[in-house]
C-alpha positions in Angstrom: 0.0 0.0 0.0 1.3 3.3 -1.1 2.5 5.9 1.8 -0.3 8.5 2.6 0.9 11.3 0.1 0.6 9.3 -2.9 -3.1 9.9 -2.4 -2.9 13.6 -2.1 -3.9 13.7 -5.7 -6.9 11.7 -5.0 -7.9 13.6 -2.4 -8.0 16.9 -4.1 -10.2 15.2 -6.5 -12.4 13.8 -4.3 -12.6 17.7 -2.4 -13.6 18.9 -6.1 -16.3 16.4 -6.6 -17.9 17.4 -2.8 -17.5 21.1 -3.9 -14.5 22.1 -1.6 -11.7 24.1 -3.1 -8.9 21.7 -4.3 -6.0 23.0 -2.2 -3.9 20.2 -0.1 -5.7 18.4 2.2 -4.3 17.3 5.9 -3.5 13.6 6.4 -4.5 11.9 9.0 -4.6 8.2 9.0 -3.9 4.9 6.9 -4.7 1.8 7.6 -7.6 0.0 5.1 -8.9 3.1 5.2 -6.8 6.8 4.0 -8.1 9.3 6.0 -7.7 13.5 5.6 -8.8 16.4 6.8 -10.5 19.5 5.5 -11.7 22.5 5.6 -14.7 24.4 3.5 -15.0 28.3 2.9 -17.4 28.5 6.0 -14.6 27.2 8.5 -17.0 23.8 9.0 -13.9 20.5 8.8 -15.2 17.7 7.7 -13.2 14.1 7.1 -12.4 12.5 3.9 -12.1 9.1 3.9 -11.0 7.0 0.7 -12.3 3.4 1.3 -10.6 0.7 1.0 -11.0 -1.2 -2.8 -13.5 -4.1 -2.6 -14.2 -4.2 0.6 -18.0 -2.6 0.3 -19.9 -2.0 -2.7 -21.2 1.2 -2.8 -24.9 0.2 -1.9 -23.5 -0.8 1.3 -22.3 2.3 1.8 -24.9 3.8 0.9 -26.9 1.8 3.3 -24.6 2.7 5.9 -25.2 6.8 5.6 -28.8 5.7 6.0 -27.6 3.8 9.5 -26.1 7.2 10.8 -28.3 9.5 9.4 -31.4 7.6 11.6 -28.5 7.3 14.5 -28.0 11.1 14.3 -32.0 11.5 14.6 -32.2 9.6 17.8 -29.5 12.4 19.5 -26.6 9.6 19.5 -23.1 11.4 18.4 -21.8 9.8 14.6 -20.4 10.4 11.1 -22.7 12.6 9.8 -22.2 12.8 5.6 -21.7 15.3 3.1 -23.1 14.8 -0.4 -20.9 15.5 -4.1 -22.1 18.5 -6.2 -24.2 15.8 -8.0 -26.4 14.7 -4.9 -24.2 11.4 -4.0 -23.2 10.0 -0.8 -19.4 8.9 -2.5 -17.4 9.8 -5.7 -14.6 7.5 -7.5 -11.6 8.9 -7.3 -8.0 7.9 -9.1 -5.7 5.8 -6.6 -2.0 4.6 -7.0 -3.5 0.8 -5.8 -3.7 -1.6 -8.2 -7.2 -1.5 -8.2 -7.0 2.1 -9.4 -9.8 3.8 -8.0 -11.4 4.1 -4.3 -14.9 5.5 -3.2 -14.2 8.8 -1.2 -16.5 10.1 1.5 -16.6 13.0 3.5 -18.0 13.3 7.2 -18.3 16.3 9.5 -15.3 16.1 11.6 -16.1 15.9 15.1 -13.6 17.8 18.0 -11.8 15.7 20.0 -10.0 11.8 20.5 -10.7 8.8 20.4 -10.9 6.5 23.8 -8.5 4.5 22.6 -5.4 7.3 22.6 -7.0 8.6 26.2 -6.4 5.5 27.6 -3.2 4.2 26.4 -3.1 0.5 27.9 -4.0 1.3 30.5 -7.4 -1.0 32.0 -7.1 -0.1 36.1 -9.4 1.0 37.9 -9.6 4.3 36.7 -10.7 3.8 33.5 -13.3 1.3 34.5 -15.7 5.0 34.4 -15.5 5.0 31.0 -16.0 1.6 30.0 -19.4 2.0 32.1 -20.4 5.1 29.8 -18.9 3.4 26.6 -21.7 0.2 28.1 -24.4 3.0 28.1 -23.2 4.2 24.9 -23.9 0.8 23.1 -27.4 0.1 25.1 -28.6 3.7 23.6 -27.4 2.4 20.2 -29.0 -0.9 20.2 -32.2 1.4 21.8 -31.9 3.0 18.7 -31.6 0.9 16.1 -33.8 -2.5 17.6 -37.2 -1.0 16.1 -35.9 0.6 13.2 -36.8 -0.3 10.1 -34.7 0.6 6.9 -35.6 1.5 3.6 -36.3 -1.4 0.9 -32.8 -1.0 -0.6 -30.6 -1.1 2.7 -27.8 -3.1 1.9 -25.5 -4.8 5.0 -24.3 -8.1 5.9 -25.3 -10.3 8.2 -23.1 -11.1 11.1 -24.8 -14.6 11.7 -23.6 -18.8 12.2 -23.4 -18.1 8.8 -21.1 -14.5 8.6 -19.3 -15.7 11.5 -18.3 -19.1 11.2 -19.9 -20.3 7.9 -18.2 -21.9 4.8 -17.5 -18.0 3.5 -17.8 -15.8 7.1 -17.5 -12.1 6.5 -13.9 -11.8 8.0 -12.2 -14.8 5.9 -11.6 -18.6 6.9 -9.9 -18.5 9.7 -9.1 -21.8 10.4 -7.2 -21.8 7.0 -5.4 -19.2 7.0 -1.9 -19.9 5.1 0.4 -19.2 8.4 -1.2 -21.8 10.3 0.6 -25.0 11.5 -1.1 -28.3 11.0 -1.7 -28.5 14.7 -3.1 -24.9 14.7 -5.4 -25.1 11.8 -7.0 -28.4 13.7 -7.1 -26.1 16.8 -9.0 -23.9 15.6 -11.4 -25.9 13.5 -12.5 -27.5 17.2 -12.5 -23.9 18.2 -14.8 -23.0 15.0 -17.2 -25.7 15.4 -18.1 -24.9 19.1 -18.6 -21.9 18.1 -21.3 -23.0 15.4 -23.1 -25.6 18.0 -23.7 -22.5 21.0 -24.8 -19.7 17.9 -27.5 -22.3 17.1 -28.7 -22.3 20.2 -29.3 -18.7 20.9 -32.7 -17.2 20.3 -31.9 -13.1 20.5 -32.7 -12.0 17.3 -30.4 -10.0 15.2 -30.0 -5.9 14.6 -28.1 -3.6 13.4 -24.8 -3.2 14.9 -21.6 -1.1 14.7 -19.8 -4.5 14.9 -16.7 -2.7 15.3 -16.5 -0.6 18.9 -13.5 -1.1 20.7 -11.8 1.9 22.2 -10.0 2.9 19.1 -13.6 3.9 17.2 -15.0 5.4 20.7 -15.1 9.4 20.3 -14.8 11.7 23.3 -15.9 14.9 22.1 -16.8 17.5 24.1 -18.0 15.5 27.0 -20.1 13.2 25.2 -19.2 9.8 23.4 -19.8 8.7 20.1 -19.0 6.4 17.4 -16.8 6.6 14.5 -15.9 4.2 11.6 -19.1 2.3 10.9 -17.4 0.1 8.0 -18.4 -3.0 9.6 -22.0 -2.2 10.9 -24.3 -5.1 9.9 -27.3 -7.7 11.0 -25.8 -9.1 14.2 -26.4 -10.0 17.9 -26.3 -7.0 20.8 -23.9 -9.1 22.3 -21.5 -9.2 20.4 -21.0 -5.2 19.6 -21.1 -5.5 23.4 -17.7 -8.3 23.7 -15.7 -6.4 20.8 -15.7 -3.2 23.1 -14.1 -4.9 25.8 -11.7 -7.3 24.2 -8.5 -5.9 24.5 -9.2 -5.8 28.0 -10.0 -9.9 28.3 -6.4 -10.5 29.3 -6.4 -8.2 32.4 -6.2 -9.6 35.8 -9.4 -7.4 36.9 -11.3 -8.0 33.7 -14.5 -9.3 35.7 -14.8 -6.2 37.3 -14.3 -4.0 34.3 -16.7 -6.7 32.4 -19.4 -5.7 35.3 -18.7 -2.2 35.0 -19.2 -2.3 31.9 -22.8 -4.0 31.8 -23.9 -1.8 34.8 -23.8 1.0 32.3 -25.6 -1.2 29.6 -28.6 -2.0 31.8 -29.2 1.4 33.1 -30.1 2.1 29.4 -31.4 -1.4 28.0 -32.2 -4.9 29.5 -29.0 -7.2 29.2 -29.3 -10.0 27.3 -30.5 -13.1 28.1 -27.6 -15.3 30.0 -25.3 -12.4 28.5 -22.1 -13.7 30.5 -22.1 -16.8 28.7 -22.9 -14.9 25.5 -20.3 -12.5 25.6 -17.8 -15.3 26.2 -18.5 -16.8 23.2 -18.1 -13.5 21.6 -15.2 -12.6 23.1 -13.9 -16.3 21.6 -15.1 -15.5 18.4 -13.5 -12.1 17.7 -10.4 -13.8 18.5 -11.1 -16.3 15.8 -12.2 -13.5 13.0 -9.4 -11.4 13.9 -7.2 -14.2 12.6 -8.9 -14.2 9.1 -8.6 -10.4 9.8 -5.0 -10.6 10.5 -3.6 -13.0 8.1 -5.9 -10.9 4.9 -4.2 -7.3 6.0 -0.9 -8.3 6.2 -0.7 -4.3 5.3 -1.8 -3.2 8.6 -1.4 -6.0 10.9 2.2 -6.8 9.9 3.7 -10.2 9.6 2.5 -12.9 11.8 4.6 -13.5 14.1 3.5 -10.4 15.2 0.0 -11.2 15.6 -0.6 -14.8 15.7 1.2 -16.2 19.1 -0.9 -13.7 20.5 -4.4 -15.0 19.1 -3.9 -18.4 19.5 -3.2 -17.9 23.2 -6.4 -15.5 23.4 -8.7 -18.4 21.4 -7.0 -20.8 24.0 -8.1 -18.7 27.2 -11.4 -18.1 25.8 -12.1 -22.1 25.0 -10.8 -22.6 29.3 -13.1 -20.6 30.0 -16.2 -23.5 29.3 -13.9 -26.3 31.0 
């Protein structure tokens, strides 16, 4: 993947096509994702993101400035869009990928950071606050989205048995991945399979989720929190937003506290979910597993693997004690 400045050009395209004057845009990020920053005549800043090639079609992005836009009605703080001079949600830009173009977007850019740079590592006590209010944060957007009912074209997967651990789950075969030992790939088709067996047993029906909420896409703005980078929102279970928030904290020694913490904030806002400590730790299991297929598909942003793996396999292993 190119370094951030070889999209500069694309960028200034992509300002043209929303109407904003072409001069140089501020980078910000890349990962799947290039990110900049902006400004219009009026002093408003917005972000431009140019999504990564084939990763969502653009009725699925469409579908997902739908998701917000109803978010953003119900008083909950997200990515808010900016249309092209033509009326569209996204343009196609020029890219130096091989691909050759990417869809660009633009959101107004909230003040502020993300949890995720406030806390560092650090998981004591004194962060245990905000993974109550980040608990709260999910209940209101589960509130919000449980009795909504999109238009006729929305367009988002499904985060099911199927999209988690099916023959083709959203985030890859996991259990196959090429950097797998013979032992490991067995491992973790055990580890698949009781996966399958306990998701075909649970009855909570499926909504719309960000999917994607750890601390990193948690926005502190002005006293409030929000939620950024809805790329992966789709059809899945409240629990499992609910175990990807608090993942990176699984390994701590005080985890069961945070954990509770964590769903005191939830139920001030929404009931918990049925037997939701047994459901989170099968979630917490399973975004081990997909972030192995995630891994070992991004070798771009997660590096090689023994940078990542070791690390996995040991967090699948822990979550799989935790039903002996």
């Amino acid at each position: 993947m190119p370094e951030i400045e070889a999209y500069l050009p694309a960028a200034c395209e992509a300002l043209a096509a929303f109407g904003l004057p072409e001069t140089e845009p501020h980078p910000v990020g890349k990962s799947e994702n290039v990110v900049f920053r902006a400004t219009d005549p009026a002093g408003t800043t917005w972000a431009l993101r140019l999504h990564r090639p084939g990763y969502l079609a653009r009725a699925e992005l469409d579908s997902e400035r739908q998701f917000t836009a109803h978010l953003a009605e119900q008083g909950l703080l997200v990515p808010t869009g900016r249309r092209t001079s033509n009326g569209a949600w996204y343009a196609e830009v020029q890219t130096p990928d091989p691909e050759g173009t990417r869809l660009a977007g633009m959101t107004l850019w909230h003040p502020g950071q993300t949890l995720g740079s406030l806390l560092g590592d650090n998981r004591g006590p004194e962060t245990w606050d905000w993974f109550e209010r980040t608990g709260a944060l999910l209940a209101d957007l589960h509130n919000a989205t449980a009795g909504w009912a999109p238009p006729p074209a929305f367009a988002r997967h499904r985060l099911d048995l199927d999209g988690l651990v099916g023959e083709t789950p959203f985030w890859g075969r996991f259990w196959e991945v090429p950097c797998l030992t013979a032992d490991e790939r067995q491992f973790l088709a055990e580890a698949r399979s009781h996966v399958a067996a306990r998701l075909a047993d649970l009855a909570d029906p499926l909504i719309l989720i960000h999917a994607d909420a750890h601390p990193a896409n948690i926005l502190v703005s002005e006293g409030r929190l929000g939620l950024i980078d809805f790329d992966d929102c789709a059809w899945g279970w409240p629990a499992f937003d609910m175990a990807v928030s608090i993942w990176n904290a699984s390994g701590e020694p005080r985890f069961a506290d945070l954990q509770g913490r964590f769903l005191t904030g939830y139920a001030a806002r929404r009931a918990l979910p049925e037997n939701v400590l047994e459901q989170l730790n099968l979630f917490l299991l399973m975004r081990s597993l997909m972030l192995i297929g995630w891994c070992a598909n991004r070798p771009e942003v997660s590096g090689a693997p023994e940078e990542w793996k070791p690390g996995l396999i040991e967090k699948v292993r822990a979550a799989l004690e935790r039903y002996r």
